[in-house]
C-alpha positions in Angstrom: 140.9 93.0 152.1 137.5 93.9 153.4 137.4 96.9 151.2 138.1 94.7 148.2 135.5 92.1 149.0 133.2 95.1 149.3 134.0 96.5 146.1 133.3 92.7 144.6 130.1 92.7 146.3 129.3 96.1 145.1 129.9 94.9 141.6 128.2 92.2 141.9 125.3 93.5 142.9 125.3 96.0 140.2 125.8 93.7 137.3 122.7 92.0 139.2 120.8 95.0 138.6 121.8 95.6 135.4 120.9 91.9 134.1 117.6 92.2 135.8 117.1 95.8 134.2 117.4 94.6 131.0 115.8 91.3 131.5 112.4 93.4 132.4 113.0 95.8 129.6 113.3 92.9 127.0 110.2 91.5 128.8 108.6 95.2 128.3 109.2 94.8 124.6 107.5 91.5 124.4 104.6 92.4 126.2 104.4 95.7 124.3 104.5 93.7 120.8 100.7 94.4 119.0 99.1 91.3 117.9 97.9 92.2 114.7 96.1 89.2 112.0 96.7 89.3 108.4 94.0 87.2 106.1 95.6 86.4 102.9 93.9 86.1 99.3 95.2 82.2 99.1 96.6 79.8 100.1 100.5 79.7 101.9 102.7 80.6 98.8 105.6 82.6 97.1 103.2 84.7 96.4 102.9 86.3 100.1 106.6 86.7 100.3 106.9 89.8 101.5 104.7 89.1 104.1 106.8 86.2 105.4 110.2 87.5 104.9 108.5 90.6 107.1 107.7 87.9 109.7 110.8 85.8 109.8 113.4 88.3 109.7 111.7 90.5 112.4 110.3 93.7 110.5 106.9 93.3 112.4 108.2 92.9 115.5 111.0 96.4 115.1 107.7 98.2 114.4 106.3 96.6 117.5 103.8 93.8 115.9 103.4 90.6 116.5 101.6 89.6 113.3 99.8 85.9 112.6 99.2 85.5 109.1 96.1 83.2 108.4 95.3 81.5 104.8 92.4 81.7 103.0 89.2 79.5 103.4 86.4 79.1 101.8 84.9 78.8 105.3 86.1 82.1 106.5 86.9 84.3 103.1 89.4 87.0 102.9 86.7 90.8 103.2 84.1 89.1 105.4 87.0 88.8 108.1 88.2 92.1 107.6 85.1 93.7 107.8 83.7 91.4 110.9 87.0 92.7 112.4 88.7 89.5 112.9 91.6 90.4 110.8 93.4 93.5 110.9 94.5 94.0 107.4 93.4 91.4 104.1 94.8 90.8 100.9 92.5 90.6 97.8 91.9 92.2 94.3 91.2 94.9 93.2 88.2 93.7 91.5 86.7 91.8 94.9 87.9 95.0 96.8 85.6 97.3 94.2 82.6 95.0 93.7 82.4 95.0 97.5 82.8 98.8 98.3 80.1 99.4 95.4 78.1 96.9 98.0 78.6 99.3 100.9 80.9 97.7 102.6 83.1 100.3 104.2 87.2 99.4 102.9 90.1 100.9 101.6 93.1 99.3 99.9 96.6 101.0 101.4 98.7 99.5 99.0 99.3 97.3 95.8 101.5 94.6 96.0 101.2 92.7 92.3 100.7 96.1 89.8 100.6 93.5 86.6 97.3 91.2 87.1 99.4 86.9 87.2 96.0 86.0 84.9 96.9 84.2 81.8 96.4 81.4 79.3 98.8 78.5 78.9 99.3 75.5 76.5 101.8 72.8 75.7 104.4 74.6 73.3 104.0 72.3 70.3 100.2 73.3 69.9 100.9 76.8 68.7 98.6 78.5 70.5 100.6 81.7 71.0 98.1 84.1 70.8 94.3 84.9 71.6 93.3 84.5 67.9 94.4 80.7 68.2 92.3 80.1 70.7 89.0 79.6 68.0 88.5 75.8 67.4 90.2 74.7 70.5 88.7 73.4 73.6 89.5 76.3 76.8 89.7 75.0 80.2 88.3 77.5 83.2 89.0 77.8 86.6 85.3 78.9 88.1 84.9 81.6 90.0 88.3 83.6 90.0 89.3 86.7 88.4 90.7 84.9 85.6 87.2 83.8 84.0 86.0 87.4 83.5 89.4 88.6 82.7 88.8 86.0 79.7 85.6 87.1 78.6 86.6 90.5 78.3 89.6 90.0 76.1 87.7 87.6 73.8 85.2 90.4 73.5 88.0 93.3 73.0 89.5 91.7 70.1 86.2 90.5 68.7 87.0 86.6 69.0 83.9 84.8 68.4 83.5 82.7 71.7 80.8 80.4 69.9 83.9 78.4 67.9 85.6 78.2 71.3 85.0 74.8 73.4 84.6 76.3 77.1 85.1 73.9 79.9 85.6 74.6 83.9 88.6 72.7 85.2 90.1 72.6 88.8 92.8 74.6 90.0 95.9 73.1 88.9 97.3 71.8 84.8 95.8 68.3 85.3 93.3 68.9 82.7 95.4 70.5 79.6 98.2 67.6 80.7 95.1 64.7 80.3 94.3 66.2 76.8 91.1 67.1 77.9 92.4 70.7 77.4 94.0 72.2 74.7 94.0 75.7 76.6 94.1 76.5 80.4 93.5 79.5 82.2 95.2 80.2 85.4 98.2 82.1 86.9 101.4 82.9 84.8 103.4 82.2 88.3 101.7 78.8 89.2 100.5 76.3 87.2 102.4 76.4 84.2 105.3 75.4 86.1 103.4 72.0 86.6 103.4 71.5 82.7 107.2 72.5 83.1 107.9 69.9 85.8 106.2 67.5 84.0 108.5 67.5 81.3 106.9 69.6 78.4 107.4 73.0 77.5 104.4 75.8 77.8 103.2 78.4 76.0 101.8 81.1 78.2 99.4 84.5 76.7 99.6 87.1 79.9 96.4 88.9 79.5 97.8 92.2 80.9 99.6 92.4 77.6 96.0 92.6 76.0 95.2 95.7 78.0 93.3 93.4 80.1 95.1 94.0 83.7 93.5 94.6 87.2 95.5 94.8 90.5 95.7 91.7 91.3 96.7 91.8 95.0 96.0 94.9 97.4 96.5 95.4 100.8 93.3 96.8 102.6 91.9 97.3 105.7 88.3 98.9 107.1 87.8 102.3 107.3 87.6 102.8 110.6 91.0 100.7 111.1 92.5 103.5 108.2 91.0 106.7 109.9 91.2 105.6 113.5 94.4 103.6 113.6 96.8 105.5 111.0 100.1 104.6 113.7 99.4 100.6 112.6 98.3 100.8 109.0 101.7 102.7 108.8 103.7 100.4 110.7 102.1 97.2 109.3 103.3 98.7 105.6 106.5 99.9 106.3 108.1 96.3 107.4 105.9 95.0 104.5 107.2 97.0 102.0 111.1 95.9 103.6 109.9 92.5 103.1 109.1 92.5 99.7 112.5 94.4 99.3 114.4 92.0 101.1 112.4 89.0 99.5 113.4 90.6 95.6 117.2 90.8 96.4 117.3 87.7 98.2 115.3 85.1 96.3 116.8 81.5 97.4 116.4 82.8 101.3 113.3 83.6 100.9 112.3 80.4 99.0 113.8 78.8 102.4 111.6 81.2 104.5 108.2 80.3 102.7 108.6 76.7 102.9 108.2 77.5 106.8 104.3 78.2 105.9 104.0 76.5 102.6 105.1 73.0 104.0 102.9 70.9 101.4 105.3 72.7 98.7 108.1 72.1 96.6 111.5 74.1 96.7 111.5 74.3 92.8 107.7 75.5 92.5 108.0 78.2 95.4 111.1 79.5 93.5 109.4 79.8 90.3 106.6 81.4 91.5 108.7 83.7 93.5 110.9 84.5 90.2 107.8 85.2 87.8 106.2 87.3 90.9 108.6 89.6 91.0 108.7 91.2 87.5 104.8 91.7 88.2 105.2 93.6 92.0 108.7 95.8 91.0 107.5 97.0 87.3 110.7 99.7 87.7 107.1 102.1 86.4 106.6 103.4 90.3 107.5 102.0 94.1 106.7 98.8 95.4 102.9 99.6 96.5 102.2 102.8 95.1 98.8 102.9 93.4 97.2 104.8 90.6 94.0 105.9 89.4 93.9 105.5 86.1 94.7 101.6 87.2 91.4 102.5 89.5 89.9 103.3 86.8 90.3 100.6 84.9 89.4 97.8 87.0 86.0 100.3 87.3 85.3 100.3 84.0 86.5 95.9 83.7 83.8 95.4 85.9 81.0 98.1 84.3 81.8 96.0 80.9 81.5 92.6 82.3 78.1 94.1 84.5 79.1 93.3 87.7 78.7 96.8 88.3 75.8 98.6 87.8 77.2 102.3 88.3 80.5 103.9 88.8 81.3 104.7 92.3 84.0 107.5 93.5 87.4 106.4 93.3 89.2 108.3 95.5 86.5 106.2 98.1 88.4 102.8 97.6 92.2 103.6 98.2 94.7 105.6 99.0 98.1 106.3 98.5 98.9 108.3 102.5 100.6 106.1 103.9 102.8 104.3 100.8 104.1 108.0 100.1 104.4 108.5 103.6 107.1 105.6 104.1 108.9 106.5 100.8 109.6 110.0 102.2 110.8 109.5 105.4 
């Protein structure tokens, strides 16, 4: 009997150590987690998927981050908290990226997620306006200060459409304006607002400007220089359960719409799924991997902003991005 109370209490005790073994090793992990800050481009949206699904279902934290992801604000914007180092990693464009590189600013994008620039025109379907060429007589509603404006200007210029028989207006961010009437053209993004004129009851028309040959990287993922050269271990961490976010987010839409209403809480279900739907064809073109860059899509954006004279000279493109750690992850 005494022999089997002290096999018991030998047990016991050894289960005891085992629980408290692995209730220090799964404390270990936590504590070992990286805190890592990701500035977005925008506000919380479908567009950022990837970045949430990478959250939620635990990719981060398997490649040992523990990653906040902030909005943007005006107050705060996107590069000037990457490069005052209070974010790890930013999303932006291509175009903001450039323009700011050309200013010194020492960046480097690691990866695109949306290849095909979201920039477009839209317009109730019963006006006709299918096309740039229709836009001459009509009144053209502008959203200030984003991409979208000079993506505009240089399309109307590339197919020789005289702007002086164009009405040009600025508008807020949102359809409110071409549903008022006060509009008979809005520009904005193929993924957002024309699902308001959709929701409102009316069908849109909708003129992609990418299809013009007028396309930039819309979103890229970038980081300082010194983060990229000194910290390669995180960049490639911080990308690889990205990249399986935006995988996961792709094959499984309607959980993911569920997953970004956890950060987009002033959303609707039925506008975070449309976005998410019309994002996808523009991240996965089927042309190359999710993220993968090129430099002839470099070069372009270059040569966008040398036409528009927002640059004054070309600066070396192999400066502003690279491809390491995207190739990297797809070969292992």
């Amino acid at each position: 009997m005494k022999n089997e109370n002290k096999k018991i209490t030998i047990c016991v005790g050894l289960l005891l150590i085992s629980f408290m073994l692995t209730a220090c090793a799964v404390q270990e992990k936590q504590t070992e987690l990286q805190d890592v800050n990701l500035k977005l481009k925008w506000l919380h949206q479908s567009q950022f998927a990837g970045n949430y699904v990478a959250k939620n279902k635990g990719f981060y934290e398997q490649e040992g981050l523990n990653v906040t992801i902030e909005p943007f604000s005006f107050e705060n914007p996107t590069i000037e908290t990457v490069i005052t180092g209070n974010a790890d990693f930013g999303i932006t464009s291509a175009n903001e990226l450039m323009l700011a590189k050309a200013q010194g600013l020492p960046l480097k994008a690691f990866a695109v997620i949306f290849k095909i620039s979201p920039d477009c025109a839209y317009s109730l379907k019963d006006s006709n306006i299918t096309k740039p060429q229709d836009f001459v007589g009509k009144t053209i509603g502008i959203e200030p200060g984003v991409s979208g404006e000079k993506l505009y200007y240089l399309m109307t210029k590339r197919l020789n459409i005289d702007r002086t028989n164009i009405k040009e207006v600025y508008i807020g961010y949102d359809a409110t304006e071409l549903l008022n009437g006060t509009t008979d053209v809005s520009l904005g993004y193929i993924i957002n607002e024309p699902h308001q004129v959709i929701e409102s009851g009316h069908e849109v028309n909708t003129i992609l400007f990418a299809d013009y040959g007028i396309n930039t990287y819309a979103d890229v993922l970038f980081a300082t220089e010194e983060t990229i050269n000194d910290k390669p271990e995180l960049v490639e961490k911080f990308l690889r359960a990205t990249l399986e976010g935006w995988r996961y987010a792709i094959e499984n839409e309607g959980e993911t719409v569920d997953i970004v209403l956890q950060y987009a809480t002033d959303r609707t279900k039925s506008h975070e799924a449309y976005m998410l739907n019309q994002a996808i064809p523009l991240i996965h073109t089927g042309k190359s991997p999710i993220g993968v860059m090129e430099k002839k899509e470099w070069e372009n954006v270059q040569n966008i902003l040398l036409e528009q004279n927002m640059l004054t000279e070309k600066i070396f493109i192999e400066e502003i991005y690279t491809n390491e750690f995207v190739l990297k992850i797809y070969e292992q």
